[in-house]
PDB file of the backbone (N, CA, C, O) and the ligand in Angstrom, with CONECT records:
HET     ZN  A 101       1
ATOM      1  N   UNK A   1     -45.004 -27.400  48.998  1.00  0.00           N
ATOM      2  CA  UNK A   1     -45.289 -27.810  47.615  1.00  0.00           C
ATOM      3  C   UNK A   1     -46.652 -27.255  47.190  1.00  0.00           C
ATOM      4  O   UNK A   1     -47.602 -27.052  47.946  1.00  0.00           O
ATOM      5  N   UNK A   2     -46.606 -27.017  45.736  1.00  0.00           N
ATOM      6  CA  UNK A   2     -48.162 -25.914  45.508  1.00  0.00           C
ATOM      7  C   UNK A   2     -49.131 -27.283  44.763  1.00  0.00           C
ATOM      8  O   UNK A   2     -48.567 -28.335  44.464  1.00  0.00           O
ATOM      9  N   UNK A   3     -50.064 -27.150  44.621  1.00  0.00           N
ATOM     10  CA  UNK A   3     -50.909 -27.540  44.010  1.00  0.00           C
ATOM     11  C   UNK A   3     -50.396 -28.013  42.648  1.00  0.00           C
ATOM     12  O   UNK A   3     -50.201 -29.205  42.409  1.00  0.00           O
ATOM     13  N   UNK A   4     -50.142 -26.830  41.586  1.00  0.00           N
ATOM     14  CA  UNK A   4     -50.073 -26.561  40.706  1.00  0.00           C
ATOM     15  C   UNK A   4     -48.763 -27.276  40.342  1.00  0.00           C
ATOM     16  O   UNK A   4     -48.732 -27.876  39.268  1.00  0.00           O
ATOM     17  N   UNK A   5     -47.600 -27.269  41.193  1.00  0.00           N
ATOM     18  CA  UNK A   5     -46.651 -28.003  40.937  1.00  0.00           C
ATOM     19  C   UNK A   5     -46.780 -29.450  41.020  1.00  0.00           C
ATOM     20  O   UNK A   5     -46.246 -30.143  40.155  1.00  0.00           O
ATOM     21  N   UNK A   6     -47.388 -29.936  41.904  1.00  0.00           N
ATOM     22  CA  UNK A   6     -47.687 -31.117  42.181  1.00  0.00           C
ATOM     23  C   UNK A   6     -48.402 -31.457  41.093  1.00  0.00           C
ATOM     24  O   UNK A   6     -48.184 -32.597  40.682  1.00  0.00           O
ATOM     25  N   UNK A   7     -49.304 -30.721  40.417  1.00  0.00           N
ATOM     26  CA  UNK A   7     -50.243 -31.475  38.830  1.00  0.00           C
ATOM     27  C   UNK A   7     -48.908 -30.961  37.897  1.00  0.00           C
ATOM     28  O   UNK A   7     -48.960 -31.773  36.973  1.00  0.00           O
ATOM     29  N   UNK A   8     -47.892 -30.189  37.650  1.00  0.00           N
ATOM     30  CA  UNK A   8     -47.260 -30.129  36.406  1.00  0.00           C
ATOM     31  C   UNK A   8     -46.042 -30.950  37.256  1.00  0.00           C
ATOM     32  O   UNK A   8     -44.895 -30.633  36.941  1.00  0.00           O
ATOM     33  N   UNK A   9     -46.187 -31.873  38.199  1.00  0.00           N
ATOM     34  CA  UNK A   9     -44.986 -32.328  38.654  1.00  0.00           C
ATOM     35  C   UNK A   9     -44.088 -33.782  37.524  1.00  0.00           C
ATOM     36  O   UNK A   9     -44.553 -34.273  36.496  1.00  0.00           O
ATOM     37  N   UNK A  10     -42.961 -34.073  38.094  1.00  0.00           N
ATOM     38  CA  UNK A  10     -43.032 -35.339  37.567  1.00  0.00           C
ATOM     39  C   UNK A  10     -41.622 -35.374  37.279  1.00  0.00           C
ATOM     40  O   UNK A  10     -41.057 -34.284  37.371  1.00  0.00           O
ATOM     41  N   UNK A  11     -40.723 -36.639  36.863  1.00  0.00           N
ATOM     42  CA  UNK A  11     -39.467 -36.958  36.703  1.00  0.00           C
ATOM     43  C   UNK A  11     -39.279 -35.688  35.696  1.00  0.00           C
ATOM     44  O   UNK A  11     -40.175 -35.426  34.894  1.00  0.00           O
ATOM     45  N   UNK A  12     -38.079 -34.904  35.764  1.00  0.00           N
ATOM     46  CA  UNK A  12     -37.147 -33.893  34.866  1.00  0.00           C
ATOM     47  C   UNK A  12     -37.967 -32.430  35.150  1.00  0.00           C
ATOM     48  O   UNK A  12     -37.461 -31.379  34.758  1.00  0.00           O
ATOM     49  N   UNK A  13     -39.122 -32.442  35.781  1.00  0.00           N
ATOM     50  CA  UNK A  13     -39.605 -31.187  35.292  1.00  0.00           C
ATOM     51  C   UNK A  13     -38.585 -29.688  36.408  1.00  0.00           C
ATOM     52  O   UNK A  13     -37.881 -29.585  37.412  1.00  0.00           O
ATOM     53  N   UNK A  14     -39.023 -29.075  35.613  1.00  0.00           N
ATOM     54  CA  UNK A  14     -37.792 -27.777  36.373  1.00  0.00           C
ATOM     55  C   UNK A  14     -38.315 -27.123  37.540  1.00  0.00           C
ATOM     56  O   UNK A  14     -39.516 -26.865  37.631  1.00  0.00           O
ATOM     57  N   UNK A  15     -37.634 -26.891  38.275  1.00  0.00           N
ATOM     58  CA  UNK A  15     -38.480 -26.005  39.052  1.00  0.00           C
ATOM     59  C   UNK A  15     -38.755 -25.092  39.008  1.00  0.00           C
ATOM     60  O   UNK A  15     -38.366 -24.573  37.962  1.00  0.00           O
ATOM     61  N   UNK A  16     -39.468 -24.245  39.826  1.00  0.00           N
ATOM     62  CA  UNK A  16     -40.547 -22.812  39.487  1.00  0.00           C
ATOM     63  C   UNK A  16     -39.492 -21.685  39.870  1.00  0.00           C
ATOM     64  O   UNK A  16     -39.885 -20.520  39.815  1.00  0.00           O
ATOM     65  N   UNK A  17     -38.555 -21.870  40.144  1.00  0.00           N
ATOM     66  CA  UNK A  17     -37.256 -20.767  40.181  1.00  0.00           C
ATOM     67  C   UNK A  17     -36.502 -21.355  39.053  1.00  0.00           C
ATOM     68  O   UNK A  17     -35.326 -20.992  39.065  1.00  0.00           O
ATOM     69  N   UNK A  18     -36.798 -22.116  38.124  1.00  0.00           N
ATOM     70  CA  UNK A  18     -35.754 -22.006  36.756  1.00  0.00           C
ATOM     71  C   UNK A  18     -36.453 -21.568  35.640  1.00  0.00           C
ATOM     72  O   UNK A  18     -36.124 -21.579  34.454  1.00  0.00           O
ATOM     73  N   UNK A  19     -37.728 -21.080  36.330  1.00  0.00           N
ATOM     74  CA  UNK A  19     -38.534 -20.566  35.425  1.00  0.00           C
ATOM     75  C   UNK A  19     -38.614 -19.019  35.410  1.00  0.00           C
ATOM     76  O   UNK A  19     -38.343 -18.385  36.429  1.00  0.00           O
ATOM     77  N   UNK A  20     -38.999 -18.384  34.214  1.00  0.00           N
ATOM     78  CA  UNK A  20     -38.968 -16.909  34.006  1.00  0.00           C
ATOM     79  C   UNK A  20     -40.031 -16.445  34.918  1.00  0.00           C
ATOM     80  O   UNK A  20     -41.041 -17.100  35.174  1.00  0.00           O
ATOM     81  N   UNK A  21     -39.561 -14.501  35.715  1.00  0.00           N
ATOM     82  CA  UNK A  21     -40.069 -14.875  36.604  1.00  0.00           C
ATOM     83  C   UNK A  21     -41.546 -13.626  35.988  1.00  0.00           C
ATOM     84  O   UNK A  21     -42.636 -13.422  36.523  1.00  0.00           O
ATOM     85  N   UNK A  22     -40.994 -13.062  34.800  1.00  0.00           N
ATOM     86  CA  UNK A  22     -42.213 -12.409  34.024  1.00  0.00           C
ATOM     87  C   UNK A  22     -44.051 -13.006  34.272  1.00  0.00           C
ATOM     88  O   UNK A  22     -44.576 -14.076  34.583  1.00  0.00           O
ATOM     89  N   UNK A  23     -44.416 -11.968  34.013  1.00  0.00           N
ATOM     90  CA  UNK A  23     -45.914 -12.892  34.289  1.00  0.00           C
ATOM     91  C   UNK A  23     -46.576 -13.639  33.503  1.00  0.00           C
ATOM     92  O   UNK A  23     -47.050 -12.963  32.590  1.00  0.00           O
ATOM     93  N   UNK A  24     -46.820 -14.677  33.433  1.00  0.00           N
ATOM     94  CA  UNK A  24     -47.748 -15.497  31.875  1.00  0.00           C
ATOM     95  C   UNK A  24     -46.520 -16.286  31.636  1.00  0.00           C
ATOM     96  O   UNK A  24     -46.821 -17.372  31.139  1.00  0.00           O
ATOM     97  N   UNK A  25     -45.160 -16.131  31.818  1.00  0.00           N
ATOM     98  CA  UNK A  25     -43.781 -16.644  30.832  1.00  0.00           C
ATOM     99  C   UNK A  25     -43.574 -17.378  31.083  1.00  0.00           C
ATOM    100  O   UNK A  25     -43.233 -17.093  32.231  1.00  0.00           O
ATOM    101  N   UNK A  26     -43.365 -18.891  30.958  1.00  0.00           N
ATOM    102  CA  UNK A  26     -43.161 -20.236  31.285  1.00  0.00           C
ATOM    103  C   UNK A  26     -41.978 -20.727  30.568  1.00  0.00           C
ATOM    104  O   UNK A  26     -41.709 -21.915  30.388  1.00  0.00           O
ATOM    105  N   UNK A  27     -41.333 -19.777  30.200  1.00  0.00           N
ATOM    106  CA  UNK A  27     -39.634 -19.930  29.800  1.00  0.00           C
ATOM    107  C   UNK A  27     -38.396 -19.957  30.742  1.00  0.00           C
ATOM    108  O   UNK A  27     -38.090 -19.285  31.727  1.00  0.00           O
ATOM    109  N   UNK A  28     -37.672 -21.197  29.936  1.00  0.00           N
ATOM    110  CA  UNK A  28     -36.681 -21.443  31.367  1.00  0.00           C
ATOM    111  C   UNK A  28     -35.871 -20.114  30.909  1.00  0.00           C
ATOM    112  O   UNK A  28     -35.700 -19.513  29.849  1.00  0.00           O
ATOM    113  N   UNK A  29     -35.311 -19.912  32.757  1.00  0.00           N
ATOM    114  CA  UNK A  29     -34.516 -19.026  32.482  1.00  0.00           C
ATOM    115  C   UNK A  29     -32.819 -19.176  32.322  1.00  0.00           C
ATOM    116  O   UNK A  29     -32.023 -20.080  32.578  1.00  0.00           O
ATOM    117  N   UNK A  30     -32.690 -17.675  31.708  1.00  0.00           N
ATOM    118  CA  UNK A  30     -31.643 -17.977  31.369  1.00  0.00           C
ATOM    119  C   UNK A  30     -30.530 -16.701  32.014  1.00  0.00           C
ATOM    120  O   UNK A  30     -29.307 -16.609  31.900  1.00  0.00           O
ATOM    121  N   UNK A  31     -31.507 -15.822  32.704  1.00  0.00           N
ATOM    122  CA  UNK A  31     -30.596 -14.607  33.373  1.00  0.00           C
ATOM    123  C   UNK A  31     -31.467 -15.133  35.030  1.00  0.00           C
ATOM    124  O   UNK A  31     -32.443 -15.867  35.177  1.00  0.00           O
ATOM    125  N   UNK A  32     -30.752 -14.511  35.914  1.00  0.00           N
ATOM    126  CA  UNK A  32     -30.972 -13.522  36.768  1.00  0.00           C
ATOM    127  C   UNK A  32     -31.003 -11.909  37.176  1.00  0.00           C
ATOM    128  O   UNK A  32     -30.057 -11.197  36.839  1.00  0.00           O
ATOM    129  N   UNK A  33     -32.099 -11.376  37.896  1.00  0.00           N
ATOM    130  CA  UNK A  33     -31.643 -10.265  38.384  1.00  0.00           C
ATOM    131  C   UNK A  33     -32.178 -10.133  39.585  1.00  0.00           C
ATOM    132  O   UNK A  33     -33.329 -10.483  39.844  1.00  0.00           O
ATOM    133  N   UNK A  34     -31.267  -9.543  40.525  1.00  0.00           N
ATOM    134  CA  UNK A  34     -30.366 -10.212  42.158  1.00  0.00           C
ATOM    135  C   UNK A  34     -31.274  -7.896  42.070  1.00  0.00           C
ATOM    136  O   UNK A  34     -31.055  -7.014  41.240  1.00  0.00           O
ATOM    137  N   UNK A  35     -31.767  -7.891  42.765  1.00  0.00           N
ATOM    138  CA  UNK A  35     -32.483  -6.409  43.222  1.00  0.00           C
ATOM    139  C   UNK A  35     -33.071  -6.276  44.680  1.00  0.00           C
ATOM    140  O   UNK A  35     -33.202  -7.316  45.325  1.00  0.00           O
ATOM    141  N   UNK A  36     -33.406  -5.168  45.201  1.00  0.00           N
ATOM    142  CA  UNK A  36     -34.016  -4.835  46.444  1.00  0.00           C
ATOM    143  C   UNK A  36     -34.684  -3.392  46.521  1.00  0.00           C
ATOM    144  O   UNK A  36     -34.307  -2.451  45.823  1.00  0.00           O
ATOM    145  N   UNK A  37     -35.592  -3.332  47.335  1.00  0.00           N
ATOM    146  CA  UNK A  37     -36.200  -2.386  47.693  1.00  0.00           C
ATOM    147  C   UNK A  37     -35.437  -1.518  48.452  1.00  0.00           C
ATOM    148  O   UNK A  37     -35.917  -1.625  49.580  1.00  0.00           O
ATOM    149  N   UNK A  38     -34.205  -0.438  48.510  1.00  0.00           N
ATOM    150  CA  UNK A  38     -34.001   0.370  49.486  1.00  0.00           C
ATOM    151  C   UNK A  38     -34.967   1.050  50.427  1.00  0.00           C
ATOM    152  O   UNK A  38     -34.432   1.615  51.380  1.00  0.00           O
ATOM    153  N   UNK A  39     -36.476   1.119  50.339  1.00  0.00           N
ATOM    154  CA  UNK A  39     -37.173   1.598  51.191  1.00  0.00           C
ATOM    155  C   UNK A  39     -37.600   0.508  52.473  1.00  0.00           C
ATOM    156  O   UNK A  39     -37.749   0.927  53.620  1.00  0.00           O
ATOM    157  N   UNK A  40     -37.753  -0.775  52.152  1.00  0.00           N
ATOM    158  CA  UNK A  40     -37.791  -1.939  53.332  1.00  0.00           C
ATOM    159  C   UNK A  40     -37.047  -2.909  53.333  1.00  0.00           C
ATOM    160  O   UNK A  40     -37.260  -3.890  54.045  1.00  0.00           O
ATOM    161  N   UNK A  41     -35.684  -2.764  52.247  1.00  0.00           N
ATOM    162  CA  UNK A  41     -34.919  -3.657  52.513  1.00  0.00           C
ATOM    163  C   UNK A  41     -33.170  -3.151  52.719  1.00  0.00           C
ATOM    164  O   UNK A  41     -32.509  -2.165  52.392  1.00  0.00           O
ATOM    165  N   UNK A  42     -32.895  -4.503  53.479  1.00  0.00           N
ATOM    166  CA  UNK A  42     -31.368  -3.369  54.387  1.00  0.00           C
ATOM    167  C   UNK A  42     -30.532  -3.837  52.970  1.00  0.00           C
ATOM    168  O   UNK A  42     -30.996  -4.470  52.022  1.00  0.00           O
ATOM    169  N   UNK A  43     -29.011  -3.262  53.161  1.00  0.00           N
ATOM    170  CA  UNK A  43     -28.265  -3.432  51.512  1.00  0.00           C
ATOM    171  C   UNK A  43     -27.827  -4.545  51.686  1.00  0.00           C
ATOM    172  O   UNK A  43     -27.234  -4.917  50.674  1.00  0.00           O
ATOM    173  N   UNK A  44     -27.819  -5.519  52.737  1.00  0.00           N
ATOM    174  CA  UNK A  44     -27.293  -6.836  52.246  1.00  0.00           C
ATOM    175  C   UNK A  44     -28.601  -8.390  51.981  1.00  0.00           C
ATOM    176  O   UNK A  44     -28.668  -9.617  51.898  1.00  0.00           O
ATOM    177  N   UNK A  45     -29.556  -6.889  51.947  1.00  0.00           N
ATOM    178  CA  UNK A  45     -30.996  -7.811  51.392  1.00  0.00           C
ATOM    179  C   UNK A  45     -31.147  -8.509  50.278  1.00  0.00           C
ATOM    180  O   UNK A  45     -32.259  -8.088  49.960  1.00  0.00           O
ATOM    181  N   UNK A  46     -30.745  -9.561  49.115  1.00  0.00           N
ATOM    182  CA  UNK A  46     -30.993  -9.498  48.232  1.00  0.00           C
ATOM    183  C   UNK A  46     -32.288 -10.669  47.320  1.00  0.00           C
ATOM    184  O   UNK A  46     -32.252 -11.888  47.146  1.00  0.00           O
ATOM    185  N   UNK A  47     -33.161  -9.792  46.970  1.00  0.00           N
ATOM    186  CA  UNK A  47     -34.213 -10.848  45.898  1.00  0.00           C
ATOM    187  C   UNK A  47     -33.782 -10.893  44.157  1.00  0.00           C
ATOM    188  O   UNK A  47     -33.270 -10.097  43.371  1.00  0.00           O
ATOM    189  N   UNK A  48     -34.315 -12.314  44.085  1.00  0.00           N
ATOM    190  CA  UNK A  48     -34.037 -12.433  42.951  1.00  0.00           C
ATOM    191  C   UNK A  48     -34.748 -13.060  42.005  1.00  0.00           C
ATOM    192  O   UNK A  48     -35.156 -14.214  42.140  1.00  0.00           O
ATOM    193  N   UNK A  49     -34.922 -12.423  41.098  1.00  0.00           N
ATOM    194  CA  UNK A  49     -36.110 -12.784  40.227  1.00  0.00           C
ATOM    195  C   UNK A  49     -35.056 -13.708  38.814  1.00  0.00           C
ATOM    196  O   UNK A  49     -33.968 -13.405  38.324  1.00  0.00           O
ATOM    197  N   UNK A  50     -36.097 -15.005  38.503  1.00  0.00           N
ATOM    198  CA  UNK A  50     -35.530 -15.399  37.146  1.00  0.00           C
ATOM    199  C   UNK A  50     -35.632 -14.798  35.958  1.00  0.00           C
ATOM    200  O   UNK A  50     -36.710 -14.216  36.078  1.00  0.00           O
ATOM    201  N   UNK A  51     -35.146 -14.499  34.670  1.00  0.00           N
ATOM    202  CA  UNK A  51     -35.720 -13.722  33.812  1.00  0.00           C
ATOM    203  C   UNK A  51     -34.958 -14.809  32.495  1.00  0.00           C
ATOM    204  O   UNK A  51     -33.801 -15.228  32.527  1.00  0.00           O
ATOM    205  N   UNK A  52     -35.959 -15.074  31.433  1.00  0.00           N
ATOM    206  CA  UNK A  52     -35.573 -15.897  30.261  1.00  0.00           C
ATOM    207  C   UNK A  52     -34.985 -14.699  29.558  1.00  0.00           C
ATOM    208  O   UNK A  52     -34.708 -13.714  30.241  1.00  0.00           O
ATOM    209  N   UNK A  53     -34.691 -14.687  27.792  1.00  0.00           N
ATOM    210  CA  UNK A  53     -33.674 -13.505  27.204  1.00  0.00           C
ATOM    211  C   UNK A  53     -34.637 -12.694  26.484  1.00  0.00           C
ATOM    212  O   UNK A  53     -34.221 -11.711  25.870  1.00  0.00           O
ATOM    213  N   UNK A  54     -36.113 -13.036  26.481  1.00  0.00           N
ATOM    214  CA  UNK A  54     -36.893 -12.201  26.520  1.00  0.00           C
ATOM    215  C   UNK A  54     -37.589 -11.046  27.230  1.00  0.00           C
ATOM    216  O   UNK A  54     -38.384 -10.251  26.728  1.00  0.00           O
ATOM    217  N   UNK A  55     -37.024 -11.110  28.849  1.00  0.00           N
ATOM    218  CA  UNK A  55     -37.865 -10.820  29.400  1.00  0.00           C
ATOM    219  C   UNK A  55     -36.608 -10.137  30.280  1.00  0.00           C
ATOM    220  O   UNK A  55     -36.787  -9.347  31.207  1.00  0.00           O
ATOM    221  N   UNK A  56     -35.723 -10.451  29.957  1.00  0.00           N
ATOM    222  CA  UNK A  56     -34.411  -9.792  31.364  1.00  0.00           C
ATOM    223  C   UNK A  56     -34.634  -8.315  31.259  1.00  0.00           C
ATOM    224  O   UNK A  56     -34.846  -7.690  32.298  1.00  0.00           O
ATOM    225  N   UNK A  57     -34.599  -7.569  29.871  1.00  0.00           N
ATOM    226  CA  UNK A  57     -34.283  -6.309  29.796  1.00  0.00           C
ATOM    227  C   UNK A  57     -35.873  -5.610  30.450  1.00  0.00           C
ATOM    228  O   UNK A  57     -35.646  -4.622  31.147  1.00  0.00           O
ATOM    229  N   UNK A  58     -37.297  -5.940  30.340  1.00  0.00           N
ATOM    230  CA  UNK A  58     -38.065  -5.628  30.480  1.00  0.00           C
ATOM    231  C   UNK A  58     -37.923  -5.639  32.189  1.00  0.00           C
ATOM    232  O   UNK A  58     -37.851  -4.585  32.820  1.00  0.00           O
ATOM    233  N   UNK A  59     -37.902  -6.656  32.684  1.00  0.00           N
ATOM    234  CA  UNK A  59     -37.842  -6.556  33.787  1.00  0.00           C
ATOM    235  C   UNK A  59     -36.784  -6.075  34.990  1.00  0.00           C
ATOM    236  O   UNK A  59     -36.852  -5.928  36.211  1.00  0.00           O
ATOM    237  N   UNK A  60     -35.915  -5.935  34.102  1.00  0.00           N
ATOM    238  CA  UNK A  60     -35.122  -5.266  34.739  1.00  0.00           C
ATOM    239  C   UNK A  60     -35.035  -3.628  34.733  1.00  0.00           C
ATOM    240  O   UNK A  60     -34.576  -2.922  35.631  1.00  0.00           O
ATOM    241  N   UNK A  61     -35.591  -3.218  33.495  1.00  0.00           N
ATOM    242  CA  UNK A  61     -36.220  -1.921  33.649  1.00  0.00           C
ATOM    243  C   UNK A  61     -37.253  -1.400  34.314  1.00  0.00           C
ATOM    244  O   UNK A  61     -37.247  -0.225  34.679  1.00  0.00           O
ATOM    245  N   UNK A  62     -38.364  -2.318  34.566  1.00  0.00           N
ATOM    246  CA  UNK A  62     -39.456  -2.236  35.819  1.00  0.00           C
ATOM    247  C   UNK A  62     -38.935  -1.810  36.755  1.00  0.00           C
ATOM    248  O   UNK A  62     -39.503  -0.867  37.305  1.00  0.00           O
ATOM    249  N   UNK A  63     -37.408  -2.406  37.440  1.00  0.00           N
ATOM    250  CA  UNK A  63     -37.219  -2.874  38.889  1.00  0.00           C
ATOM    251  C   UNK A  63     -36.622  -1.547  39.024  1.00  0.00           C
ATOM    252  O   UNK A  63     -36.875  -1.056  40.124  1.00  0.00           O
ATOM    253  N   UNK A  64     -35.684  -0.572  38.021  1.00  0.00           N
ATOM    254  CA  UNK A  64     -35.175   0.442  37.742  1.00  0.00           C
ATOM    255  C   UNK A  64     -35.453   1.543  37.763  1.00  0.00           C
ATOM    256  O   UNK A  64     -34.685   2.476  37.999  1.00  0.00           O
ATOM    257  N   UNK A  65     -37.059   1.622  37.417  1.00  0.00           N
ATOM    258  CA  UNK A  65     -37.991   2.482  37.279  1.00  0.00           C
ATOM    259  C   UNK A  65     -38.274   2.581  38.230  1.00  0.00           C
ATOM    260  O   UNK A  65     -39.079   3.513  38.256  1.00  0.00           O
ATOM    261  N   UNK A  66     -38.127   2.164  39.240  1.00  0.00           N
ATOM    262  CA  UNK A  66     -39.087   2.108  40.455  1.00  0.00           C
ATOM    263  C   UNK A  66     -37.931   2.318  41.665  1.00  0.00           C
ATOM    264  O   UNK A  66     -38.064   2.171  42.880  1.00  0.00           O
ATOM    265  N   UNK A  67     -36.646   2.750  40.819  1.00  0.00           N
ATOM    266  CA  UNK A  67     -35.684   2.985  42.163  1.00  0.00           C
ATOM    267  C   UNK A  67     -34.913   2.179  42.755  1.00  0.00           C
ATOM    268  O   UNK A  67     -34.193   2.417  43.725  1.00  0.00           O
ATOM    269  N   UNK A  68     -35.083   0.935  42.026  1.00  0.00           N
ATOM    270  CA  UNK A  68     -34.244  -0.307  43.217  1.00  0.00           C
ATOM    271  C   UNK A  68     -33.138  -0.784  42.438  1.00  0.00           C
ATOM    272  O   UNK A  68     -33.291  -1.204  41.291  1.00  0.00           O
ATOM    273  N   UNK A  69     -31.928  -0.731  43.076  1.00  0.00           N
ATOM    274  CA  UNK A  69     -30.911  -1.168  42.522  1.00  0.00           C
ATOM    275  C   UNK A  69     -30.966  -2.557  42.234  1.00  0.00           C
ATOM    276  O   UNK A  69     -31.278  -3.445  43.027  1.00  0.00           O
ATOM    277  N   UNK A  70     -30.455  -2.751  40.371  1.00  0.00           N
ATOM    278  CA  UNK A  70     -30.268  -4.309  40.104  1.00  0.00           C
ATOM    279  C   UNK A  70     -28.954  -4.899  39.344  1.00  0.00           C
ATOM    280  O   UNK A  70     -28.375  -4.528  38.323  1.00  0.00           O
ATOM    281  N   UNK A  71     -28.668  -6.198  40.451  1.00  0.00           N
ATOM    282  CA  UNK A  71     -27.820  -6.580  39.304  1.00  0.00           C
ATOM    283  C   UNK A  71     -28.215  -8.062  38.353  1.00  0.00           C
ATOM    284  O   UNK A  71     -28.979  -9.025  38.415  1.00  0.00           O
ATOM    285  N   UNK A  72     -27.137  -7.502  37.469  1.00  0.00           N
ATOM    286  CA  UNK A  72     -27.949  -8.869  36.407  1.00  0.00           C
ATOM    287  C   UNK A  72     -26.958 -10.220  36.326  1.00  0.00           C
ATOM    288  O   UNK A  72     -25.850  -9.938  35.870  1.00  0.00           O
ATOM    289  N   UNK A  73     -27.037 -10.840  36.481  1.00  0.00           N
ATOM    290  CA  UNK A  73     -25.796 -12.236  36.150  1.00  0.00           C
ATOM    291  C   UNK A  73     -26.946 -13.475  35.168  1.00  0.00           C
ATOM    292  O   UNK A  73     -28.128 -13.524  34.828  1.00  0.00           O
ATOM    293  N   UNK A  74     -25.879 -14.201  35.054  1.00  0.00           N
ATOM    294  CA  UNK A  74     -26.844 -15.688  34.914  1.00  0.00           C
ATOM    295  C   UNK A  74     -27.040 -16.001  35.795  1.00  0.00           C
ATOM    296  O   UNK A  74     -26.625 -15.661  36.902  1.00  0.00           O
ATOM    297  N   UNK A  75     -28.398 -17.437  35.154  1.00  0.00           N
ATOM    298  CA  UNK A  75     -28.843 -17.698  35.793  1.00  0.00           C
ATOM    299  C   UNK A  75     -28.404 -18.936  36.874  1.00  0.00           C
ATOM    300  O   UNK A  75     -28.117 -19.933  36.213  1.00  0.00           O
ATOM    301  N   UNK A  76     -28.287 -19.139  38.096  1.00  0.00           N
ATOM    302  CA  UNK A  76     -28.125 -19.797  38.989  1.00  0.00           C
ATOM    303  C   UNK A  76     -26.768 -18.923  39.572  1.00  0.00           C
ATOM    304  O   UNK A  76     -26.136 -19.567  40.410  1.00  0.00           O
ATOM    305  N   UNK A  77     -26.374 -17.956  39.355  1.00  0.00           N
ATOM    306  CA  UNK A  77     -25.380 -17.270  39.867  1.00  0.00           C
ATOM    307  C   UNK A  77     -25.641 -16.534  41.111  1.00  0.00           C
ATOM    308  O   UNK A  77     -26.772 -16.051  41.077  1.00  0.00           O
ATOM    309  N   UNK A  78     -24.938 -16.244  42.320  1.00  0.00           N
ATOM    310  CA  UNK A  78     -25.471 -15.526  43.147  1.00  0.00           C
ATOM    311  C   UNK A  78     -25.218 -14.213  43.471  1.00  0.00           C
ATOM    312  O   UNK A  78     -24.542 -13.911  42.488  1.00  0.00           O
ATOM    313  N   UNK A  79     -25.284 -12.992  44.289  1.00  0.00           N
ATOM    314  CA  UNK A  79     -24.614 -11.981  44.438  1.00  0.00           C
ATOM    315  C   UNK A  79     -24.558 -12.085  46.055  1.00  0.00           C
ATOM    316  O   UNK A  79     -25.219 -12.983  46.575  1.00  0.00           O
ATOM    317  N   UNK A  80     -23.464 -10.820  47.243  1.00  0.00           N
ATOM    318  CA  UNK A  80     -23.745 -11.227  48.332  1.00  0.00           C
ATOM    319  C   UNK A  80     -24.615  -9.835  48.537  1.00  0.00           C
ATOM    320  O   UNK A  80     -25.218  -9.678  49.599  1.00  0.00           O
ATOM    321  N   UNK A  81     -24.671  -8.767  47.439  1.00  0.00           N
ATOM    322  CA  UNK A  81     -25.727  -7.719  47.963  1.00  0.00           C
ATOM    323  C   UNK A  81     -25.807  -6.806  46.817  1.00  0.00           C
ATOM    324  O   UNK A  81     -25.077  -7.195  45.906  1.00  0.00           O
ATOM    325  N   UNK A  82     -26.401  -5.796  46.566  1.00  0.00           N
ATOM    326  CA  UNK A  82     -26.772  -4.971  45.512  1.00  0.00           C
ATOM    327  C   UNK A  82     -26.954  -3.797  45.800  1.00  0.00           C
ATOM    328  O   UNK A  82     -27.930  -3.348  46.400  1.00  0.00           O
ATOM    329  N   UNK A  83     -25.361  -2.778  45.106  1.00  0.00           N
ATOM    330  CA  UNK A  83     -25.771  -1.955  45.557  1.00  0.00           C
ATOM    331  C   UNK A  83     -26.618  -0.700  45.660  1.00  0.00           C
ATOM    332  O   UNK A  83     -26.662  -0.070  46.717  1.00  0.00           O
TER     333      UNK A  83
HETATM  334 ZN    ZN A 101     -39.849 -14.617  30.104  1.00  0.00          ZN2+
END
């Protein structure tokens, strides 16, 4: 448990994975995108970042740019790998 959660804690509050996972963005989310590093991660590796409907396309173009395959679903959905 962090600090920080523990002071914004309290009955209903969401947790820090239903939150956008953009930087500064404190919007619940409302996508996922399920991605990996092919350079240190094997293909049935998968991370997943939250992304609200502001922030899915941005960040999912980051992850793109940079070579790593992503997929996108909603949010709380899972994948078993990415290819
Ligand atoms: Zn966001």
């Amino acid at each position: 448990m962090s600090l920080l959660g523990m002071l914004d804690g309290g009955a209903g509050a969401p947790s820090p994975s239903a939150m956008c996972s953009s930087a500064g963005c404190s919007a619940q989310a409302a996508h996922a995108l399920h991605w990996r590093n092919p350079r240190i991660h094997d293909a049935d590796r998968v991370k997943t970042w939250a992304a609200c409907a502001e922030h899915r396309e941005s960040l999912a173009a980051w992850l793109r740019s940079r070579g790593f395959p992503v997929v996108e679903t909603a949010f709380g959905e899972t994948v078993e790998r990415v290819a």
